[in-house]
N, C-alpha and C positions, 0 to 999 in steps of 0.2 A: 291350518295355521302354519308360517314361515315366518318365524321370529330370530332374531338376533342371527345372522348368518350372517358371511364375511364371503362376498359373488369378487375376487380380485384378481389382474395378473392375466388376463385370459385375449388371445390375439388369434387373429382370422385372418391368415395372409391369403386365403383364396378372393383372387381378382375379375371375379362373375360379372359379367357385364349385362343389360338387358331389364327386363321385368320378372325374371324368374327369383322365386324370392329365396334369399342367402343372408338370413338374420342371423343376428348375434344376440341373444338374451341371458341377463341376466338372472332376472326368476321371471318364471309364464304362470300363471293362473287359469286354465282354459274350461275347466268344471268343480262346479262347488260353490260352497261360500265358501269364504277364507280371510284372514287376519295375517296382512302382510306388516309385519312390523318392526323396527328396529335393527332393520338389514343395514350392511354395506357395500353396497355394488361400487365398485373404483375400477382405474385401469384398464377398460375391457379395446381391443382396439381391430379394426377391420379392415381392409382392403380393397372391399367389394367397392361396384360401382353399383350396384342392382337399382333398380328405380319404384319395388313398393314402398307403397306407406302404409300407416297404422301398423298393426301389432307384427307386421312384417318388415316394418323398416329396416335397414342397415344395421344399428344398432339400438335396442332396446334398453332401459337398466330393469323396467319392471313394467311388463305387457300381461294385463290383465282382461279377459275375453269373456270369463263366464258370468251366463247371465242368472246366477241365483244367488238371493239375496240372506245376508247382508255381506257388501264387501267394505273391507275397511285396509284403507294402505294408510300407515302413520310410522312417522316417526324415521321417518329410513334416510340416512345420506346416502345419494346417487352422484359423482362426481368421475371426471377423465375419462369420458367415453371421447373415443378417438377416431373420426376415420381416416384413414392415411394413406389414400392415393394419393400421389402429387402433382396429377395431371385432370383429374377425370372431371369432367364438364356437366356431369349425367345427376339429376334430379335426384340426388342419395339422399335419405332422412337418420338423423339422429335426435331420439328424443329419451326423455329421462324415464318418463310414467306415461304410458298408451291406455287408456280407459275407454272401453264399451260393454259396459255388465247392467247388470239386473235395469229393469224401469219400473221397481216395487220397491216395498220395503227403506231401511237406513242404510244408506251407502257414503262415506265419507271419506277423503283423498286431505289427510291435515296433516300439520306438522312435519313436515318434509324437506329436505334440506339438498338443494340441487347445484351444483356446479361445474364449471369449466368443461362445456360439452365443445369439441371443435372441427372441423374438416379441413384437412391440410391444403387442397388447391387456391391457389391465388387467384384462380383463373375461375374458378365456377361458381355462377350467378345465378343456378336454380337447384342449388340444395338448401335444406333448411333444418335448423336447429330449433329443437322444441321443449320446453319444459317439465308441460303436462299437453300431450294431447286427449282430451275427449269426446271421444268419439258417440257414447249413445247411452241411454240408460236415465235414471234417475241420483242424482249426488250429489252432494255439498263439498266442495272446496275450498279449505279455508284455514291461514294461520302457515303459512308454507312459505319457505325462502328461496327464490330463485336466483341465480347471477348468470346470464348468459354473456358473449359473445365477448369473452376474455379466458383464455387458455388455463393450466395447471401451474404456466409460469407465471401469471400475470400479465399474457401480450395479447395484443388484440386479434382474436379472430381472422386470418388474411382475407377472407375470401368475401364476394358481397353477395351475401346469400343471403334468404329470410331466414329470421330471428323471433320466435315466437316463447312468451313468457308461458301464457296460457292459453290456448286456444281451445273452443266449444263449437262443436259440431251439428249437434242436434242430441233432443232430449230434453229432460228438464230438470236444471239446475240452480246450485245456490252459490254464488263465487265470492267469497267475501275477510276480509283481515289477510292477505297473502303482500307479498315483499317482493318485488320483481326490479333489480336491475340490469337493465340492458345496454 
Protein backbone atom coordinates (compact mmCIF):
# COMPACT_ATOMS: atom_id res chain seq x y z
CA UNK A 1 0.00 0.00 0.00
CA UNK A 2 1.29 3.81 -0.94
CA UNK A 3 -1.28 6.02 0.52
CA UNK A 4 -1.49 9.68 1.06
CA UNK A 5 2.42 10.59 0.17
CA UNK A 6 3.43 14.09 -1.17
CA UNK A 7 6.30 12.73 -4.66
CA UNK A 8 7.20 17.07 -5.08
CA UNK A 9 10.04 19.33 -6.13
CA UNK A 10 12.25 16.74 -7.60
CA UNK A 11 14.54 17.66 -11.13
CA UNK A 12 16.83 15.63 -13.45
CA UNK A 13 19.00 17.99 -15.09
CA UNK A 14 20.95 14.92 -16.69
CA UNK A 15 20.68 15.45 -20.57
CA UNK A 16 20.76 11.56 -21.82
CA UNK A 17 20.21 11.41 -25.13
CA UNK A 18 19.43 8.12 -27.18
CA UNK A 19 17.14 4.94 -26.13
CA UNK A 20 18.92 4.27 -22.91
CA UNK A 21 16.45 4.70 -20.37
CA UNK A 22 16.87 7.77 -17.82
CA UNK A 23 13.24 7.96 -16.11
CA UNK A 24 12.17 9.99 -13.57
CA UNK A 25 9.37 8.46 -11.34
CA UNK A 26 7.37 9.31 -9.01
CA UNK A 27 6.14 5.96 -7.22
CA UNK A 28 6.94 2.45 -9.29
CA UNK A 29 5.02 -0.56 -8.37
CA UNK A 30 7.02 -3.42 -10.02
CA UNK A 31 5.89 -6.56 -7.45
CA UNK A 32 2.92 -7.25 -5.47
CA UNK A 33 -0.46 -5.99 -5.28
CA UNK A 34 -0.70 -2.71 -3.96
CA UNK A 35 -3.26 0.21 -3.31
CA UNK A 36 -1.71 3.39 -4.73
CA UNK A 37 -3.82 6.05 -3.13
CA UNK A 38 -4.24 9.46 -2.37
CA UNK A 39 -0.83 10.48 -3.41
CA UNK A 40 0.49 13.77 -4.72
CA UNK A 41 3.06 13.74 -7.26
CA UNK A 42 3.80 17.66 -8.52
CA UNK A 43 6.76 19.44 -9.87
CA UNK A 44 8.93 16.67 -10.97
CA UNK A 45 10.99 18.05 -13.94
CA UNK A 46 13.72 16.48 -16.51
CA UNK A 47 16.08 17.27 -19.00
CA UNK A 48 16.64 14.09 -20.70
CA UNK A 49 15.98 13.60 -24.29
CA UNK A 50 15.99 9.61 -23.99
CA UNK A 51 13.35 8.08 -26.33
CA UNK A 52 11.69 4.93 -24.21
CA UNK A 53 8.33 4.52 -23.61
CA UNK A 54 5.94 2.95 -21.08
CA UNK A 55 7.22 2.62 -17.58
CA UNK A 56 10.56 4.03 -18.83
CA UNK A 57 9.46 7.10 -20.32
CA UNK A 58 11.19 10.40 -19.46
CA UNK A 59 8.81 11.18 -16.87
CA UNK A 60 6.50 9.05 -15.03
CA UNK A 61 3.99 10.33 -11.99
CA UNK A 62 3.00 6.74 -11.31
CA UNK A 63 4.52 3.56 -13.21
CA UNK A 64 2.92 0.54 -12.19
CA UNK A 65 4.32 -3.01 -13.75
CA UNK A 66 3.46 -5.76 -11.50
CA UNK A 67 1.49 -8.28 -12.54
CA UNK A 68 -0.27 -9.51 -9.36
CA UNK A 69 -3.59 -8.86 -8.63
CA UNK A 70 -5.51 -6.67 -7.40
CA UNK A 71 -4.18 -3.29 -8.26
CA UNK A 72 -5.91 -0.42 -7.39
CA UNK A 73 -4.55 3.40 -8.24
CA UNK A 74 -7.34 5.99 -6.87
CA UNK A 75 -7.66 8.95 -5.80
CA UNK A 76 -4.06 10.46 -6.57
CA UNK A 77 -3.44 14.13 -8.09
CA UNK A 78 -0.55 13.81 -10.72
CA UNK A 79 0.21 17.43 -12.03
CA UNK A 80 3.62 19.73 -13.46
CA UNK A 81 5.53 17.05 -14.79
CA UNK A 82 7.85 18.94 -16.82
CA UNK A 83 10.34 18.17 -19.48
CA UNK A 84 12.60 21.02 -20.15
CA UNK A 85 14.90 20.77 -22.90
CA UNK A 86 14.53 23.54 -25.03
CA UNK A 87 15.80 22.33 -28.10
CA UNK A 88 15.48 18.37 -28.37
CA UNK A 89 13.47 17.02 -31.37
CA UNK A 90 13.86 13.41 -29.91
CA UNK A 91 10.52 11.09 -29.36
CA UNK A 92 10.67 11.97 -25.13
CA UNK A 93 7.40 10.57 -23.40
CA UNK A 94 5.70 12.20 -20.53
CA UNK A 95 2.78 10.42 -18.97
CA UNK A 96 0.94 10.80 -15.68
CA UNK A 97 -0.17 6.74 -14.87
CA UNK A 98 1.76 3.93 -17.04
CA UNK A 99 -0.30 0.52 -16.50
CA UNK A 100 0.71 -3.06 -17.34
CA UNK A 101 -0.28 -5.33 -14.37
CA UNK A 102 -2.19 -8.33 -13.54
CA UNK A 103 -4.65 -9.93 -16.58
CA UNK A 104 -6.91 -11.65 -13.40
CA UNK A 105 -8.52 -10.63 -10.80
CA UNK A 106 -10.21 -6.50 -9.89
CA UNK A 107 -7.97 -4.04 -11.12
CA UNK A 108 -9.13 -0.36 -11.29
CA UNK A 109 -7.32 2.98 -12.34
CA UNK A 110 -10.53 5.66 -10.84
CA UNK A 111 -10.79 8.77 -9.51
CA UNK A 112 -7.61 10.35 -10.50
CA UNK A 113 -6.92 13.91 -11.03
CA UNK A 114 -4.27 14.63 -13.74
CA UNK A 115 -2.75 17.92 -15.05
CA UNK A 116 -0.60 20.38 -16.65
CA UNK A 117 1.89 17.62 -17.99
CA UNK A 118 4.33 19.80 -20.73
CA UNK A 119 7.56 19.56 -22.82
CA UNK A 120 9.32 22.73 -23.42
CA UNK A 121 10.57 22.58 -27.16
CA UNK A 122 8.83 24.50 -29.76
CA UNK A 123 10.27 22.61 -32.13
CA UNK A 124 9.44 18.87 -31.45
CA UNK A 125 6.72 17.15 -33.26
CA UNK A 126 7.36 13.58 -31.97
CA UNK A 127 7.09 13.59 -28.31
CA UNK A 128 4.02 12.94 -26.68
CA UNK A 129 1.98 13.60 -23.60
CA UNK A 130 -0.04 11.11 -22.00
CA UNK A 131 -2.56 10.73 -19.29
CA UNK A 132 -3.06 7.30 -18.56
CA UNK A 133 -1.12 4.89 -20.75
CA UNK A 134 -2.15 1.14 -20.54
CA UNK A 135 -0.28 -0.92 -21.51
CA UNK A 136 -1.65 -4.68 -20.62
CA UNK A 137 -3.50 -6.61 -18.25
CA UNK A 138 -6.99 -6.62 -17.16
CA UNK A 139 -8.78 -3.09 -15.69
CA UNK A 140 -11.41 -0.82 -15.34
CA UNK A 141 -10.92 2.95 -15.86
CA UNK A 142 -13.14 5.12 -14.79
CA UNK A 143 -14.47 8.54 -13.14
CA UNK A 144 -10.85 10.34 -13.69
CA UNK A 145 -10.14 14.00 -14.58
CA UNK A 146 -7.67 14.71 -17.12
CA UNK A 147 -6.59 18.36 -18.61
CA UNK A 148 -3.77 17.85 -21.01
CA UNK A 149 -1.93 20.25 -23.37
CA UNK A 150 -2.04 23.49 -21.23
CA UNK A 151 0.97 24.19 -18.80
CA UNK A 152 0.91 24.89 -14.74
CA UNK A 153 0.40 28.57 -16.00
CA UNK A 154 -2.46 28.18 -17.91
CA UNK A 155 -0.52 28.44 -21.69
CA UNK A 156 -0.71 26.27 -24.24
CA UNK A 157 1.53 23.57 -24.62
CA UNK A 158 4.30 25.16 -27.50
CA UNK A 159 5.20 22.14 -29.17
CA UNK A 160 2.97 20.02 -31.74
CA UNK A 161 3.32 16.83 -30.27
CA UNK A 162 0.71 14.06 -29.53
CA UNK A 163 -1.52 14.38 -26.87
CA UNK A 164 -3.13 11.40 -25.48
CA UNK A 165 -6.05 11.49 -22.88
CA UNK A 166 -6.17 7.76 -22.48
CA UNK A 167 -4.70 5.41 -24.35
CA UNK A 168 -5.14 1.19 -24.38
CA UNK A 169 -2.76 -0.87 -25.73
CA UNK A 170 -3.78 -4.30 -25.32
CA UNK A 171 -5.65 -6.45 -22.74
CA UNK A 172 -8.99 -6.30 -21.74
CA UNK A 173 -10.55 -3.43 -20.43
CA UNK A 174 -13.42 -1.27 -19.13
CA UNK A 175 -13.01 2.66 -19.83
CA UNK A 176 -15.85 4.43 -18.81
CA UNK A 177 -17.36 8.00 -16.80
CA UNK A 178 -13.65 9.64 -17.20
CA UNK A 179 -13.35 13.71 -18.16
CA UNK A 180 -10.64 14.41 -20.65
CA UNK A 181 -9.85 17.91 -21.85
CA UNK A 182 -7.55 18.49 -24.52
Amino acid sequence: TVTNNLVANINNNYSASGSQANTLVGISITTGSSNISGNTIRNLTSNTQTISGGGTSAIVGIAYTSTTAPATISGNTIHTLKLTHPTTLAATANQAIFYAGPSSGTNVIEKNNIHSLSIASPTNSTGYLSGMDAASGLFTIKNNMIRLGIDENGNSVPSGIMVRGISSNSGTQNIYFNSIYI
